[in-house]
C-alpha positions, 0 to 999 in steps of 0.5 A: 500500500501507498501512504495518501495524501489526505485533505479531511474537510467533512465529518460524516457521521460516529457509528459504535466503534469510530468516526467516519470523515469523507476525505479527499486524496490530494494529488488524484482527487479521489474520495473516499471514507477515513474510519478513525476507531480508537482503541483503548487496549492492544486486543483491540488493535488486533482485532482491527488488524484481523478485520484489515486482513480479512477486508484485504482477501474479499473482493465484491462490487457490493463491500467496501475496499480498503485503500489504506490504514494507519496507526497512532498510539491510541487509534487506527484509521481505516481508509476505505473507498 
């Protein structure tokens, strides 16, 4: 995977888990949706890895594609289409 140039104009909406913000890649202009779930212990960011791993073998029109993903200290940001 390539690291995105990201502008984040727009909070979309807070799910469950996380925030979604519609974010536009810079140099393509391409938008996509940037996930940001914070995780309070290292279980959780493993659980998210596996789920990063699992959205990375399936393939369909109607599933979203993970372009990226990045990790701080205390959350994940899962890009997706």
């Amino acid at each position: 995977m390539y690291v995105l140039n990201l502008h984040v104009p727009v909070f979309f909406f807070r799910g469950k888990f996380g925030k979604v913000h519609k974010c536009l890649e810079k140099t393509s202009g391409k938008t996509f949706a940037a996930k940001i779930v914070k995780c309070r212990t290292q279980k959780e960011k493993e659980n998210l890895r596996q789920e990063m791993e699992i959205m990375n073998l399936l393939t369909h029109p109607k599933l979203l594609m993970l372009w990226d993903a990045f990790e701080t200290a205390r959350s994940v940001v899962l890009v997706m289409e």
